[in-house]
TORKOL-4160 file (C-alpha; in steps of 0.2 Angstrom, whole numbers, padded with zeros to 4 digits, m for minus):
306
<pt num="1" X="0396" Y="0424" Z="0527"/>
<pt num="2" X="0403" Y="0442" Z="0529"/>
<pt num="3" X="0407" Y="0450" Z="0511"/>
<pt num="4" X="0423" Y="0449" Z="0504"/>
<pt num="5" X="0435" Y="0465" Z="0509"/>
<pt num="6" X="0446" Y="0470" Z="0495"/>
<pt num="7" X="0462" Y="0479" Z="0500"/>
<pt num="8" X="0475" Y="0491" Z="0494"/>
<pt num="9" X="0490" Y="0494" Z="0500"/>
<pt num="10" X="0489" Y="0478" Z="0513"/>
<pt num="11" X="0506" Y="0476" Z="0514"/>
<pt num="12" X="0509" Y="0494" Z="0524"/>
<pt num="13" X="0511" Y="0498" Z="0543"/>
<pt num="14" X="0491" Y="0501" Z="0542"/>
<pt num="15" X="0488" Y="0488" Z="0529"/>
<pt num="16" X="0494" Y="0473" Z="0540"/>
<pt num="17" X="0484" Y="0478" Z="0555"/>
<pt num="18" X="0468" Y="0481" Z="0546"/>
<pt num="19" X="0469" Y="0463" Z="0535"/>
<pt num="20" X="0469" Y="0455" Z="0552"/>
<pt num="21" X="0455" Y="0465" Z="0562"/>
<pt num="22" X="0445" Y="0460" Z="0544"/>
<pt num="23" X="0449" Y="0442" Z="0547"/>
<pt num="24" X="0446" Y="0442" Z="0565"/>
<pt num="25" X="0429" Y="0448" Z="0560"/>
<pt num="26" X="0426" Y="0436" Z="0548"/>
<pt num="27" X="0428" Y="0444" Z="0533"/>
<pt num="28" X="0436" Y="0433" Z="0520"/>
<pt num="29" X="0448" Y="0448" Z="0510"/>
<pt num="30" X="0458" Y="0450" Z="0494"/>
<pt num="31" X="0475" Y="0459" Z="0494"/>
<pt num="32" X="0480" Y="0468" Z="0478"/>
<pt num="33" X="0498" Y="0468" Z="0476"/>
<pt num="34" X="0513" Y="0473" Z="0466"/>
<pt num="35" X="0528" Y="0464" Z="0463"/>
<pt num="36" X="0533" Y="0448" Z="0470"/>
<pt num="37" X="0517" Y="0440" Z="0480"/>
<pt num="38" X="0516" Y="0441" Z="0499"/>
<pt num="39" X="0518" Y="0424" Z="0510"/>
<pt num="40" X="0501" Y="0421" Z="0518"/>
<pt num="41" X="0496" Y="0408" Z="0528"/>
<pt num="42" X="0480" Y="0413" Z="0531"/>
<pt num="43" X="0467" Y="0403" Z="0520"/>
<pt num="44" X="0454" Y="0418" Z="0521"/>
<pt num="45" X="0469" Y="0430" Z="0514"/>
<pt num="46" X="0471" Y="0427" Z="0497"/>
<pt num="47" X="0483" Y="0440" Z="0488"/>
<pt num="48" X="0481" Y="0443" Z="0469"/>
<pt num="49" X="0491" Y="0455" Z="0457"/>
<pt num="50" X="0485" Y="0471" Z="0455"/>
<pt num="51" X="0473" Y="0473" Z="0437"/>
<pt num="52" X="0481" Y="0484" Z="0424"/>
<pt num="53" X="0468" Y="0499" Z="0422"/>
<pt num="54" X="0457" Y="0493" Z="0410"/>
<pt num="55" X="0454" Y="0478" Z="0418"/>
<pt num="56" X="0451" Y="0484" Z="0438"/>
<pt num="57" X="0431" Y="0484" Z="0435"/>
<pt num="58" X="0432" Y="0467" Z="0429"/>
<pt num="59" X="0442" Y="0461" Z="0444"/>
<pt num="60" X="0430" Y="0471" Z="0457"/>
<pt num="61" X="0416" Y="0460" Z="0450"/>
<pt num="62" X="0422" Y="0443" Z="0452"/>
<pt num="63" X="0423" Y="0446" Z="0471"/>
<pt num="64" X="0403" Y="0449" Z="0470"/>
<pt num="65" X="0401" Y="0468" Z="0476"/>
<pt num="66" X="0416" Y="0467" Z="0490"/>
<pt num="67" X="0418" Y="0483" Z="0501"/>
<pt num="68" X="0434" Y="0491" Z="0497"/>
<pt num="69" X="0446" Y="0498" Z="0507"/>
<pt num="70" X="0459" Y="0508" Z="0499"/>
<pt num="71" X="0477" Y="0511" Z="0507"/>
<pt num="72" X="0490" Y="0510" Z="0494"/>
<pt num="73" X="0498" Y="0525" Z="0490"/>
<pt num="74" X="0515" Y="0533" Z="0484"/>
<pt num="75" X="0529" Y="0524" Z="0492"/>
<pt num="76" X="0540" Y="0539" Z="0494"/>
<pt num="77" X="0531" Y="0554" Z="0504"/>
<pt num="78" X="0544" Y="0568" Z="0498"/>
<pt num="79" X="0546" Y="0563" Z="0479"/>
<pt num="80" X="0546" Y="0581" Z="0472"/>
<pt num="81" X="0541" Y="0576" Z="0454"/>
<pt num="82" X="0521" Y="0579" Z="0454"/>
<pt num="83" X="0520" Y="0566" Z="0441"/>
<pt num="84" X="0523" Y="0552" Z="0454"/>
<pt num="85" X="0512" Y="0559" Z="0467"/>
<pt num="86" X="0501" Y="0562" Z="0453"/>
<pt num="87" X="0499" Y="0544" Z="0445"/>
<pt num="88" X="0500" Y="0536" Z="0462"/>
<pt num="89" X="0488" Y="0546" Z="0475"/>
<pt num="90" X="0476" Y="0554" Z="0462"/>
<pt num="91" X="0475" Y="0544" Z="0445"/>
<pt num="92" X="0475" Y="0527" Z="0452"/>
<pt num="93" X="0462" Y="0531" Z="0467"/>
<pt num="94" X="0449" Y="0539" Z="0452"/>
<pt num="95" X="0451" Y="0522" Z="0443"/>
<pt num="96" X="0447" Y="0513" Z="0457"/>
<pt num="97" X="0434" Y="0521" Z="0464"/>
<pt num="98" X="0426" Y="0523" Z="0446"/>
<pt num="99" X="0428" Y="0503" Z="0444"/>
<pt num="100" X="0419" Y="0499" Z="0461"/>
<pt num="101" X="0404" Y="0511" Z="0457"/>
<pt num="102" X="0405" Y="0500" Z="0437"/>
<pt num="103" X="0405" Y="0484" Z="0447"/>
<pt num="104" X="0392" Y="0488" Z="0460"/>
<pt num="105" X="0404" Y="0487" Z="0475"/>
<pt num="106" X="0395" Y="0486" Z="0492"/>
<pt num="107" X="0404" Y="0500" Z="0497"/>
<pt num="108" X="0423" Y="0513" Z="0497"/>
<pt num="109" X="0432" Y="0517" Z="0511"/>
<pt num="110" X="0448" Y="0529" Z="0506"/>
<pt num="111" X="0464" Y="0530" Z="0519"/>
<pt num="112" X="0466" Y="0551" Z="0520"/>
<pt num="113" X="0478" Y="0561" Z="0531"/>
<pt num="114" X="0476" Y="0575" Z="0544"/>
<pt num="115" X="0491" Y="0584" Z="0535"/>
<pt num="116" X="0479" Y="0586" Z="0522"/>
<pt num="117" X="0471" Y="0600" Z="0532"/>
<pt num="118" X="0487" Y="0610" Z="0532"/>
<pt num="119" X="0493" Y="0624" Z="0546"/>
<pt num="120" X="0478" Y="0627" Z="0559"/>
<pt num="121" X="0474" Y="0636" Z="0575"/>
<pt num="122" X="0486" Y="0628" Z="0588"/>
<pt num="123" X="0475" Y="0623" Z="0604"/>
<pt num="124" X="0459" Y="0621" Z="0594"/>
<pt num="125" X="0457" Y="0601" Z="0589"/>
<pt num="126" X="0453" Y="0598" Z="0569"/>
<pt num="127" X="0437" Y="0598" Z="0561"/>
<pt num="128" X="0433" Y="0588" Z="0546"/>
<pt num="129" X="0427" Y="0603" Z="0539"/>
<pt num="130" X="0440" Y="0614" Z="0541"/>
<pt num="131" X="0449" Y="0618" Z="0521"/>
<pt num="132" X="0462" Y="0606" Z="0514"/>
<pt num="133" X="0477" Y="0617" Z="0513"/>
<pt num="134" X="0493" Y="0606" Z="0512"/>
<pt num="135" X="0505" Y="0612" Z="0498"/>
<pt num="136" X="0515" Y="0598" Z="0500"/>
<pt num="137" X="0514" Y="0587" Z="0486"/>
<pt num="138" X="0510" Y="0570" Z="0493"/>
<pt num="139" X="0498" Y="0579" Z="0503"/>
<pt num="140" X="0488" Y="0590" Z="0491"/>
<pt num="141" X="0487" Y="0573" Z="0478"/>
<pt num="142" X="0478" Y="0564" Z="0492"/>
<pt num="143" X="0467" Y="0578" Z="0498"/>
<pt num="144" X="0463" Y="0579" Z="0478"/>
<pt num="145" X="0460" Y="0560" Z="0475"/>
<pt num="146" X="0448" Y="0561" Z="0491"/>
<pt num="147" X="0438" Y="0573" Z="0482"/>
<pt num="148" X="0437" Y="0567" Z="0467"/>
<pt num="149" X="0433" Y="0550" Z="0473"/>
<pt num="150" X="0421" Y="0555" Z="0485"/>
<pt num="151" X="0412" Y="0564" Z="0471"/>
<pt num="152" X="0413" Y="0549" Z="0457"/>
<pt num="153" X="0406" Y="0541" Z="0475"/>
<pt num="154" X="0391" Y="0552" Z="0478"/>
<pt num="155" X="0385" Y="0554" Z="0458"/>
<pt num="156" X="0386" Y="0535" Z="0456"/>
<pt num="157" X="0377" Y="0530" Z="0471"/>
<pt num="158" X="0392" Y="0522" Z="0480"/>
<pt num="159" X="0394" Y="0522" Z="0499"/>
<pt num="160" X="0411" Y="0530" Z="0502"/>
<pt num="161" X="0421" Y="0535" Z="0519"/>
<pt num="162" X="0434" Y="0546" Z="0520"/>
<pt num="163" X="0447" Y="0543" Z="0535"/>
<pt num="164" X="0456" Y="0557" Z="0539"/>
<pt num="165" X="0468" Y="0545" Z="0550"/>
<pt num="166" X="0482" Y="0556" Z="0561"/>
<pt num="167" X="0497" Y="0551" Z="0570"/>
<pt num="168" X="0500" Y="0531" Z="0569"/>
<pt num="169" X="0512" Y="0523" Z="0580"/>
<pt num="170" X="0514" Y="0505" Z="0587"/>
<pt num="171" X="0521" Y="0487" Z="0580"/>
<pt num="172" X="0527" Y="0489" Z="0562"/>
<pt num="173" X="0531" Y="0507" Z="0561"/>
<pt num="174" X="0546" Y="0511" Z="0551"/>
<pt num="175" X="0562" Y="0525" Z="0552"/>
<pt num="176" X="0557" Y="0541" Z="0545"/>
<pt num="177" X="0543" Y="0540" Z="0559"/>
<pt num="178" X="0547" Y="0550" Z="0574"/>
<pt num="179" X="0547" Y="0534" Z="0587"/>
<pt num="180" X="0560" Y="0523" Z="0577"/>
<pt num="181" X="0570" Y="0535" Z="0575"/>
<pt num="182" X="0570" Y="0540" Z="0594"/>
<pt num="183" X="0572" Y="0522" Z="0598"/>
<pt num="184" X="0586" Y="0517" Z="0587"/>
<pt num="185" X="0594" Y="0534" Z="0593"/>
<pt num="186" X="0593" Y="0529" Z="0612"/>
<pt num="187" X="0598" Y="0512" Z="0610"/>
<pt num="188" X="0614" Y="0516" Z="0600"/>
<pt num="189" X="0614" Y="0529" Z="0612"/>
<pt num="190" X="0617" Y="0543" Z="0600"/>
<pt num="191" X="0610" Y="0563" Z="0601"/>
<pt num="192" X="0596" Y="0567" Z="0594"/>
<pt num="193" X="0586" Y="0584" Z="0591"/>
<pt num="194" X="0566" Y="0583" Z="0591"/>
<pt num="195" X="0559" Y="0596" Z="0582"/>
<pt num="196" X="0543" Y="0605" Z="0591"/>
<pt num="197" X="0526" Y="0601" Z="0584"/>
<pt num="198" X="0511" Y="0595" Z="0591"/>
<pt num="199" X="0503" Y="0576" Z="0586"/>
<pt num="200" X="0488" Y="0569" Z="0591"/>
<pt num="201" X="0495" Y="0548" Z="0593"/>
<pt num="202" X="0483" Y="0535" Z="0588"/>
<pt num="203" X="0489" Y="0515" Z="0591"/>
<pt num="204" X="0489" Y="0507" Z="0575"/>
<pt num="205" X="0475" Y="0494" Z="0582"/>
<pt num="206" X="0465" Y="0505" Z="0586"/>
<pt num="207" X="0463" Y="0515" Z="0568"/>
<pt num="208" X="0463" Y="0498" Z="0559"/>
<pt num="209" X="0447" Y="0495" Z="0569"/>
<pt num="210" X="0441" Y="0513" Z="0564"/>
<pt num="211" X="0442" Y="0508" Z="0545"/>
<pt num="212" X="0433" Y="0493" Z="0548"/>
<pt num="213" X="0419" Y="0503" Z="0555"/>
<pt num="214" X="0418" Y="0514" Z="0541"/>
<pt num="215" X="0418" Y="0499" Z="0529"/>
<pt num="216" X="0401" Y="0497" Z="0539"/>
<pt num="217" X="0396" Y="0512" Z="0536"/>
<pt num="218" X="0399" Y="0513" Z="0517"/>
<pt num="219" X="0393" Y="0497" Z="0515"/>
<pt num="220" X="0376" Y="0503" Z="0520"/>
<pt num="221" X="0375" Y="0515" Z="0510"/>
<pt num="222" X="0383" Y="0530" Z="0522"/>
<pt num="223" X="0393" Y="0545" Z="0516"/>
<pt num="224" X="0405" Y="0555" Z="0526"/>
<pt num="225" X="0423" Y="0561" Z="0530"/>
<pt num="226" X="0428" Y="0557" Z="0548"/>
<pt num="227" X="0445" Y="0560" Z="0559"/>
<pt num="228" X="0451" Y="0544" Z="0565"/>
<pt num="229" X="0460" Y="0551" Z="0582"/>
<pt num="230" X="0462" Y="0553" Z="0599"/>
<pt num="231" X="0456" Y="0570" Z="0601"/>
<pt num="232" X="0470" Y="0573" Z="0614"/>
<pt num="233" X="0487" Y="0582" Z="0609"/>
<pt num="234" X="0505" Y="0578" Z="0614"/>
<pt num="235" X="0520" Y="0589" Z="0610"/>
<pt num="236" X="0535" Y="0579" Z="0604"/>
<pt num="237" X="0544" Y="0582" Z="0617"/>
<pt num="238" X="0530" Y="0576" Z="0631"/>
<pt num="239" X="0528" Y="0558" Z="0619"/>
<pt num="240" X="0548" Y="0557" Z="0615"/>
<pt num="241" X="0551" Y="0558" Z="0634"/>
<pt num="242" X="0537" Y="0549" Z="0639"/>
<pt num="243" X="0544" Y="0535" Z="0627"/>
<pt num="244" X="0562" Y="0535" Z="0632"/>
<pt num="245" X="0558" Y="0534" Z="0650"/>
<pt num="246" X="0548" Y="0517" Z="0644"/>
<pt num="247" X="0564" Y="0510" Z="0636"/>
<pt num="248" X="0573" Y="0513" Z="0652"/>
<pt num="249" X="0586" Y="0524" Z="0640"/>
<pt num="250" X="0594" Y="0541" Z="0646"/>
<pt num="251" X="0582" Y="0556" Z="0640"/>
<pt num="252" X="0597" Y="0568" Z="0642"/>
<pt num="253" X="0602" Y="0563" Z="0625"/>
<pt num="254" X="0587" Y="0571" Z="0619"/>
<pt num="255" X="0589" Y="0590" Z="0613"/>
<pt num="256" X="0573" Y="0596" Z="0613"/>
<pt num="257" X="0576" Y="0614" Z="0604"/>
<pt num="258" X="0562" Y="0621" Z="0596"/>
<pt num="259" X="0565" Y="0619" Z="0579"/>
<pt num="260" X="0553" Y="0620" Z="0564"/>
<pt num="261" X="0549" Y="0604" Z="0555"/>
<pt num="262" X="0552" Y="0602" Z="0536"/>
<pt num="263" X="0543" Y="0616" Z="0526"/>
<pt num="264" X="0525" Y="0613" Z="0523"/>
<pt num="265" X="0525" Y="0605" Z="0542"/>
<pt num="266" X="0511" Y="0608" Z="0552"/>
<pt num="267" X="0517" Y="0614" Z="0572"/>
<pt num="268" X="0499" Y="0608" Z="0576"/>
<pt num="269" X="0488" Y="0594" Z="0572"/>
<pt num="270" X="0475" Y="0587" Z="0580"/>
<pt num="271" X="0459" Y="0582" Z="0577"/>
<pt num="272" X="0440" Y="0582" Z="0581"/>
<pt num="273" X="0434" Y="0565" Z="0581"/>
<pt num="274" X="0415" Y="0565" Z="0584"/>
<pt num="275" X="0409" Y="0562" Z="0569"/>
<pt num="276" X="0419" Y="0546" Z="0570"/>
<pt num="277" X="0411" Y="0543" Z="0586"/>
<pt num="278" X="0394" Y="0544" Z="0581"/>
<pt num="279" X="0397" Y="0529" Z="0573"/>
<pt num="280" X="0402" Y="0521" Z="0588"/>
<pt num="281" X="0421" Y="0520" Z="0588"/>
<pt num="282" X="0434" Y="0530" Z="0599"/>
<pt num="283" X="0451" Y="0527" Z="0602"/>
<pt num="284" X="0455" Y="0512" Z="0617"/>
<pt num="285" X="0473" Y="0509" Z="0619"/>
<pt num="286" X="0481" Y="0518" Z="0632"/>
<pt num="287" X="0496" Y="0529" Z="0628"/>
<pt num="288" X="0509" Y="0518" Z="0639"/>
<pt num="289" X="0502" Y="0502" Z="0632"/>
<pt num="290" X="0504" Y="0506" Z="0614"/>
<pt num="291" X="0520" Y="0515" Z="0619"/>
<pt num="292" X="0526" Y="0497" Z="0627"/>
<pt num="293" X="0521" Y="0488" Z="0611"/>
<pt num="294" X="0530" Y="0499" Z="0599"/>
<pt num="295" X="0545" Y="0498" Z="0607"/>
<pt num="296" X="0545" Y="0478" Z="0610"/>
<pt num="297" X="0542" Y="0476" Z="0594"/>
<pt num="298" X="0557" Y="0486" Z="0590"/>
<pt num="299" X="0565" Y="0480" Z="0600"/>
<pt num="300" X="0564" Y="0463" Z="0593"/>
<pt num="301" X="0569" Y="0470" Z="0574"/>
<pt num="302" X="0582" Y="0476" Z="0583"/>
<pt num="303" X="0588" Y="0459" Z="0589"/>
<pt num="304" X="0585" Y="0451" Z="0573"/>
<pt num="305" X="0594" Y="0465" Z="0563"/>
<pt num="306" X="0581" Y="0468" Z="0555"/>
């Protein structure tokens, strides 16, 4: 049997997609939650509330050395009081990752951003080497827990991948993104102003099978930091009007004026993702496709009112 994958933040847009690609490979996993339990249906999905502090080694080791994959974060990007981003992103990932290393985990993947990078060249894809720069707070807290993490990681002997994951789109993705909002827009056939940055889009699928393969790689052992991407960039406006024409939906209510996003927003951001693909993985969903599943998906919330 395939060891046990213990998983934060499950419940996410990320989360949800990378529990299933676990269980397709085999992997019987363990969701930490908070709150009221998930519904699972799933016999090799067992969910369990998240330990108190003092008790997180002690639940790493009844799983017998799982690998563990770490999404969970602060719920609310924009929270301006650096205590939250503080006690979520930073003091919560050196806990865990000090537990795993105490409770001789098999190894510690950690969910990063590209916005941790900050503003860079435009036109010249992202290594992971170039400075963490983001003075956003969400931001800065998770370039700083990734640090810290992958230094507790390193001195203790722990394998530890740091995904640097970029633009996610496809089934599950919620309003503020970019695409729901475009898509509710259009279908309420309401105006809408895109600002003008630069994204590289990877399919939700597609970086869930990323982190799986850097659960591999930690578990043996490896250490590195790697941009889960495409390697390709879209402006808004190409991926905004290349979506409404996949809805059928009048692009003329698109106002396409190139604005600045919110402060801290970089115009440019995409990555480099060799390192990633040393390992074997790229990015295999075709634009349109994913495009196609985002918006049925949608669609279907839509018609359920959800």
């Amino acid at each position: 049997m395939k060891p046990t994958a213990l998983v934060t933040g499950a419940s996410g847009f990320l989360g949800r997609r990378l529990v299933a690609i676990l269980r397709r490979a085999d992997h019987p996993v363990v969701a930490w939650y908070r709150g009221p339990s998930p519904p699972s249906i799933d016999p090799g999905l067992r969910w369990e509330p998240w330990p108190a502090i003092d008790a997180l080694t002690a639940g790493i080791e009844r799983l017998e050395s799982p690998i563990i994959y770490h999404l969970a974060a602060a719920a609310n990007r924009n929270a301006h009081d650096p205590a939250v981003q503080f006690e979520s992103n930073i003091r919560l990932t050196a806990a865990l990752v000090a537990a795993g290393a105490d409770a001789r985990a098999r190894g510690f993947v950690y969910a990063g951003s590209c916005t941790e990078y900050g503003p860079t060249p435009a036109g010249v894809p992202i290594p992971e080497t170039a400075p963490l720069a983001s003075v956003n707070l969400y931001d800065a807290s998770k370039a700083a827990a990734g640090l810290w993490a992958q230094a507790v990681a390193r001195n203790c002997g722990l394998g530890f991948a740091w995904a640097r994951l970029f633009s996610l789109y496809g089934p599950g993705l919620r309003p503020p993104r970019l695409l729901p909002l475009v898509h509710a827009a259009l279908r309420e056939k309401r105006a809408l102003t895109i600002v003008s940055q630069v994204r590289d889009w990877l399919y939700v699928d597609d970086a869930a099978e990323g982190m799986l393969r850097l659960g591999d790689h930690a578990a043996a052992g490896g250490h590195g930091i790697f941009n889960l991407c495409t390697g390709r960039g879209l402006s808004n406006q190409d991926i905004v009007t290349r979506f409404a024409h996949r809805m059928g939906a009048d692009v003329g209510l698109l106002d396409f004026r190139a604005l600045s996003g919110r402060e801290g927003e970089a115009p440019w951001l995409v990555g480099d993702p060799t390192a990633a693909g040393k390992l074997g993985w790229s990015a295999r969903t075709e634009l349109d496709a994913g495009l196609d599943e985002t918006i049925a998906a949608l669609d279907r919330e839509r018609a359920n009112g959800s």
